[in-house]
N, C-alpha and C positions, 0 to 999 in steps of 0.2 A: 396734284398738278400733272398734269402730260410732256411732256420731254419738247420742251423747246418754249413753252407758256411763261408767260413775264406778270407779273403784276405790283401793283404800288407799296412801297414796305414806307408806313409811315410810324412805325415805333423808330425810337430815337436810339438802339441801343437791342441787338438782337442775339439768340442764342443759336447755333447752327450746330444740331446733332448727327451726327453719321452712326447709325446706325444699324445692326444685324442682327440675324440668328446666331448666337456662339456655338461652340462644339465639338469634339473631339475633330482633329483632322482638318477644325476648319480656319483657313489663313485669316491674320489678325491683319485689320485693316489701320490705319493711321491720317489723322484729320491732318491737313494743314491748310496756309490762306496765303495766298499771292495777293502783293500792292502794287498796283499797276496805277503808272501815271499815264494820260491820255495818251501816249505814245504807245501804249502796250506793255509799258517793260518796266522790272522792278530797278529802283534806284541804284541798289546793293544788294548785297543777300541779306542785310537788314529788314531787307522788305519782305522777305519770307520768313514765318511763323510756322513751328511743327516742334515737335515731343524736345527735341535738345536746344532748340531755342523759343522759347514757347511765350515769351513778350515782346510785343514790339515796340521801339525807341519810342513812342509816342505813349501807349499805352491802350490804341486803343482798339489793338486786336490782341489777344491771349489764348493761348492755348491752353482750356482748362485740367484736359487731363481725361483718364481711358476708364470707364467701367466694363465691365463684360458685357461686349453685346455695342459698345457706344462709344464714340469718342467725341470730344465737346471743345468748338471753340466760339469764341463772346466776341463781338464786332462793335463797338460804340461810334454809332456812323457819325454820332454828334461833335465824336474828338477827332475824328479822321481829319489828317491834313487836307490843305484844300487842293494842295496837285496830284491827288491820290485819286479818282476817278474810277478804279474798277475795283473790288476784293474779292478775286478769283476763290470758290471752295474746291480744293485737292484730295487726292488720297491718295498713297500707295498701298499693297497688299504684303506683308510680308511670311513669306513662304508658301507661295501659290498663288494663283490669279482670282481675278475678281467673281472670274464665274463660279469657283467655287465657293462662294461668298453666298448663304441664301437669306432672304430677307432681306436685301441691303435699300437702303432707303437714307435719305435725310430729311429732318424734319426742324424748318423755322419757326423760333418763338420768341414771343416779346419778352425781353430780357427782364421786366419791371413785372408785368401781370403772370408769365410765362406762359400764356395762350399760343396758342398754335396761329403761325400765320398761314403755314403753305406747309404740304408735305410733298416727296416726292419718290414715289416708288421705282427704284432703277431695277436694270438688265445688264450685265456684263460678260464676257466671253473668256479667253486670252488674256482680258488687259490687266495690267500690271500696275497701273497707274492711271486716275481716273478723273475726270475734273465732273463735283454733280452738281453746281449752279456756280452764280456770281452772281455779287449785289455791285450794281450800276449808278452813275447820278444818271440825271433824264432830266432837262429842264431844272436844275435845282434840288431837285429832289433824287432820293433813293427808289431803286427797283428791284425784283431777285426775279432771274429767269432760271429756269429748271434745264441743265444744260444736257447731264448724261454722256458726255464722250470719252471713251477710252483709253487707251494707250497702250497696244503688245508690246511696244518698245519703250516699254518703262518710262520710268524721266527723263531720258535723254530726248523721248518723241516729245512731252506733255513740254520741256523746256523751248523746242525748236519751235513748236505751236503756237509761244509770244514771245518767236522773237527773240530767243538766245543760242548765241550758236554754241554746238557743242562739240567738241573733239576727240575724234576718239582716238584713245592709247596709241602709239606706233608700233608695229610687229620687230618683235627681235630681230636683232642680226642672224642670219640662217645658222653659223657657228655656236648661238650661244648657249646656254645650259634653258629648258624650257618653263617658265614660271611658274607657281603650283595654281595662278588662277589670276585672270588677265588683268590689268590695270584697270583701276577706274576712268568714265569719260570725264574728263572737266567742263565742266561748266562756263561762261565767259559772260560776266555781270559786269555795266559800268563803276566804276569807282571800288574796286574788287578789294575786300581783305581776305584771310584764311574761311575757306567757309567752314559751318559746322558739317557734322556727320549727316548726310539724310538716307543715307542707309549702312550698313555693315560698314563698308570701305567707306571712307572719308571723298568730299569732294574738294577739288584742288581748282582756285581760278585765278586763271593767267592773265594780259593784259585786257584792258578793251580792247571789243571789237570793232574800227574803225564803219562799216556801215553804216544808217542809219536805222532805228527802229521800223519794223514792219506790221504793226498790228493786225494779225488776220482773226475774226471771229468767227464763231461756231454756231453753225446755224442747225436748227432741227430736220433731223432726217436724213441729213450729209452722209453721214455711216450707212444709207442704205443705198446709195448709188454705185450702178459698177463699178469696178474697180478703174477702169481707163477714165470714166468721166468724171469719178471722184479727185482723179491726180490732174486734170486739166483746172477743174475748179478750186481746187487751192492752188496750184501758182497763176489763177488767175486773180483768185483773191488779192496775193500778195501784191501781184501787178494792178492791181486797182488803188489797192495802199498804198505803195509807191507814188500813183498819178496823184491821190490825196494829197499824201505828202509833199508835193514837187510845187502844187499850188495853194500850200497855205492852208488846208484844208482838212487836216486827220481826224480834225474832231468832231466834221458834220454828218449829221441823221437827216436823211431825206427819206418821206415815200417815193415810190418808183410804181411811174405809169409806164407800159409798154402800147405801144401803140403802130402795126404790122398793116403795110401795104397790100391787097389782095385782090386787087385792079388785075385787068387780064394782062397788064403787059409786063406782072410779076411771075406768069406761070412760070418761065426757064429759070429764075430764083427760087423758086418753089422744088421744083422737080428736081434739081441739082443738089439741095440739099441746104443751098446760101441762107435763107430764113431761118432755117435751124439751127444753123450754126452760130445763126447773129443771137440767137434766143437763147443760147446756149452760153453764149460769151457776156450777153448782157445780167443774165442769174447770178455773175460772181456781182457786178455793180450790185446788187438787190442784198445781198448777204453782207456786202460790206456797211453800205450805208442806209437800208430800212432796219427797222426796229426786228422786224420778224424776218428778216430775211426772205420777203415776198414781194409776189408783183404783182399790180390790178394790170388788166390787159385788156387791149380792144382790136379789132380788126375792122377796116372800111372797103367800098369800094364805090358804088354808088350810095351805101347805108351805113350805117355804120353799124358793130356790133359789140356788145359786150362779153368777152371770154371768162372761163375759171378765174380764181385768181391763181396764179402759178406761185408753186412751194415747189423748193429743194429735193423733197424725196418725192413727189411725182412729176419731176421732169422727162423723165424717159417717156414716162405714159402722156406728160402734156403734149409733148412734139410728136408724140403717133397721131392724139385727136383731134390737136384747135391749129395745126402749122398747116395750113391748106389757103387754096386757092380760091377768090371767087369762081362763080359761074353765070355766061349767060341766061336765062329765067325767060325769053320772049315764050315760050313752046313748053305747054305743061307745067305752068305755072301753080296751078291747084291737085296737083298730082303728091303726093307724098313723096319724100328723096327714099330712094331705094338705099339701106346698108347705114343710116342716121344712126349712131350710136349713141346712149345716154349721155347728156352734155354739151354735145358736139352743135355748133351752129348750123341752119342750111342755109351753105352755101347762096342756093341762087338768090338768099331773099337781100344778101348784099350786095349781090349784082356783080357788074364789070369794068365799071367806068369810076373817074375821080373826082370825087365830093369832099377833100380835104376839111369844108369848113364845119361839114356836119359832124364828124369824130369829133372837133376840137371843139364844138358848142357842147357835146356831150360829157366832154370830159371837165372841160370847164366846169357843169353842174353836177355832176359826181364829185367834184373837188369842196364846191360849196355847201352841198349838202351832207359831206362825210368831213370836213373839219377833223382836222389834229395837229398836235404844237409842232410838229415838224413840218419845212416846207417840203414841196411836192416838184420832182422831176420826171419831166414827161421825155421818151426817151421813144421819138416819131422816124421811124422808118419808111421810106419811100424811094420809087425808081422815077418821080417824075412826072412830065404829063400836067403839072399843075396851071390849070386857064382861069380855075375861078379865085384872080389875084383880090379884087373889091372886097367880095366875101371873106377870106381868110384875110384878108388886113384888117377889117374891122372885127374881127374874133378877137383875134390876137392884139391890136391895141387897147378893147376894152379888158383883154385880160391882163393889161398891166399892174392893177390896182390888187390883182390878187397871189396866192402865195404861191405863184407854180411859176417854173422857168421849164421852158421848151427847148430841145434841143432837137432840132431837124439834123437827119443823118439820109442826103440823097444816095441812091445805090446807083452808080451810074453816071452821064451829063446829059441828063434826056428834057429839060425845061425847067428848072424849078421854081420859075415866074418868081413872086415876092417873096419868095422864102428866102432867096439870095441877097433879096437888098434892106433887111430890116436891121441889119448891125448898125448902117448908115442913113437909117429913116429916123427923122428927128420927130420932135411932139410929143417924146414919151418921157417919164418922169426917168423910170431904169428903163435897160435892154434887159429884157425879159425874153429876147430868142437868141437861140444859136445854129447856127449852119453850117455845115460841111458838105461835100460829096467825095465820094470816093470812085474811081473806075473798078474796081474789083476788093468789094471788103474782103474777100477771103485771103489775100494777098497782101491784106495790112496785116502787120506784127499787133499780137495782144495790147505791149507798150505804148505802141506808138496810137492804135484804138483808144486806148483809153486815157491819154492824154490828149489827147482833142476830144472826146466824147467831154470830160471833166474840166477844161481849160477855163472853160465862161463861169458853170454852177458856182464857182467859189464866189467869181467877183460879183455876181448876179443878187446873190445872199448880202452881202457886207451893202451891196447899196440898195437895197432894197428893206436895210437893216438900218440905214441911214434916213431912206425917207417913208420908214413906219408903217411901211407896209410887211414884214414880219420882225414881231418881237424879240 
């Protein structure tokens, strides 16, 4: 499997090997398994399975135990309590980091046949502490996605990552004598007893943490983004969790359509930089609630067009090729665009003017013709200009019957005809749109974005989920 790939685990009961090349000098690695309930976060440290406590209260994760080269823990998904929802696979490296680790790989197997289900050949650096997949429900069922991400900052980074805060030591009093080697960080689990040992020094954990849980996931390729835009997207993530959380909603899976205005009267959003930004801000919504943490994308203007699909580690390179501008097209229409780079749309053949209904006829049948159990949120950006109201009302109402909710997001207050009044247009079974406008997105707060971006999606599902139009 490839670092970030999901597929269906239908054995009842599986075997999770971590294993390496052994060898003089080379650091010994250590399995362990996080039980995350839908919120992210383990109960107790009960819920953590590793070499000093190596059963869990249930029975139905165990840590088998170390041979050279492998460390082995058994998962019986069929005993897993049912508010158990994720079982994070961990590691730490003891005495040296992962990079010095060769071969290091794990390998899925049916615990009954012991066939191989999935293997996964990892890469590590610095890190200290490693998480390389997790088995997921999905609809009902179990899934193992190949995750691969690191941690230079040991456990205390792999702990802060779902959701536990950790603190560290306080510095002596400048008078005092100096320790022979600094205190452990504690840990802070709801419903906290003594924990065990998870490395040398013992961890200690103090009260809860009054917050609530923030589940952020780990999407493929994240470790390759700059450094600046990597730290924007995780607390962007977490601010996306939050707005989850705030409406009821932590535990929905959407796909995520992106769909980018590129009418002429978006050039001074273009050129500014405001489109990328929104493209930028909207990636964390995609990593939180798609399965893969990706986007299908489209661009309109008199045409409509269909983009890459935008993934996590080539965001930087998406916004240099597809975040552009229509073009005028009257004058040298059959002439080749000079400087067209592989993938890239031209421009002129989308034109300059606004054709709202033709994107959302197209997306409509991309929806129907690409089917999957998750519903689909279409996530429509525009500055306006909208006159063909007949046409886009009749889109949009015959697409009530189907699994996608619209969220129109105007950039601006420049006209947006029936898009403003469908919260309050009756004859539909759900509201199946949402609308806002903003006078300057750049100037809304992440939080306050993504609680109006997410505000409708939740209730949109529940009744939508009521009159059987998604399962």
């Amino acid at each position: 499997m490839s670092k970030g790939a999901n597929l269906p685990v239908r054995a009842s009961s599986v075997r999770v090997v971590l294993g390496w090349s052994a060898g003089p000098g080379v650091p010994d690695p250590d399995a362990s398994a996080l039980l995350l309930t839908a919120g992210g976060r383990v109960r107790s440290d009960g819920d953590f399975v590793f070499y000093s406590q190596p059963r869990h209260a249930s029975g139905a994760v165990r840590h088998l135990g170390k041979q050279p080269g492998a460390d082995v823990v058994d998962v019986d998904l069929a005993a897993l309590e049912s508010e158990i929802e994720r079982v994070v696979l961990c590691a730490s490296a003891d005495g040296g980091s992962f990079g010095q680790v060769p071969g290091l790989h794990l390998r899925l197997l049916d615990s009954v046949s012991e066939a191989e289900i999935a293997r996964f050949d990892m890469t590590a650096d610095i890190e200290t502490a490693y998480v390389s997949g997790e088995l997921y429900r999905r609809a009902g069922a179990w899934k193992f996605r190949a995750v691969g991400q690191g941690y230079a900052s040991g456990l205390a980074g792999l702990a802060t990552d779902f959701g536990i805060t950790v603190d560290e030591a306080p510095s002596p009093p400048p008078d005092s004598v100096p320790a022979p080697a600094p205190a452990p960080a504690r840990v802070r689990t709801p419903n906290p007893v003594p924990a065990p040992a998870l490395t040398p020094a013992p961890l200690s954990l103090p009260d809860p943490v009054p917050e609530p849980a923030v589940p952020v996931r780990l999407v493929k390729g994240e470790e390759r983004l700059p450094s600046e835009m990597r730290e924007r997207l995780s607390l962007r993530k977490r601010q996306v969790a939050v707005s989850l959380i705030k409406s009821g909603a932590a535990e929905v899976r959407a796909r995520i359509v992106l769909v980018l205005d590129a009418s002429g009267s978006m050039s001074t959003l273009y050129s500014r930089g405001t489109v990328a930004g929104v493209v930028e801000r909207m990636a964390a919504v995609a990593t939180q609630l798609d399965d893969d943490g990706e986007m299908q994308a489209w661009t309109f203007a008199t045409h409509p067009a269909r983009l890459p699909d935008l993934t996590i580690a080539e965001l930087p390179e998406w916004l240099r090729l597809h975040v552009r501008v229509g073009q005028m097209s009257l004058f040298g229409r059959n002439k080749p665009a000079k400087g067209l780079l592989p993938g890239q749309v031209d421009m002129r053949a989308v034109g300059f003017q606004n054709e709202e209904q033709r994107v959302i006829a197209e997306v409509r049948a991309y929806v129907r013709d690409h089917p999957v159990p998750a519903p689909t949120l279409v996530l429509f950006f525009s500055d306006g200009g909208v006159y063909r109201n007949d046409e886009i009302e009749r889109e949009l109402r015959a697409a009530v019957e189907e699994p996608l909710f619209w969220q129109f997001v105007g950039l601006g207050r420049a006209g947006f005809g029936v898009l403003e009044r469908f919260d309050t247009m009756p004859g539909r079974r759900v509201d199946n749109v949402g609308f806002f406008a903003v006078d300057d997105i750049d100037r809304i707060s992440d939080p306050e974005l993504y609680d109006r971006l997410l505000s409708e999606f939740p209730s949109w599902i529940r009744a939508a989920r009521q009159a059987g139009i998604l399962r």
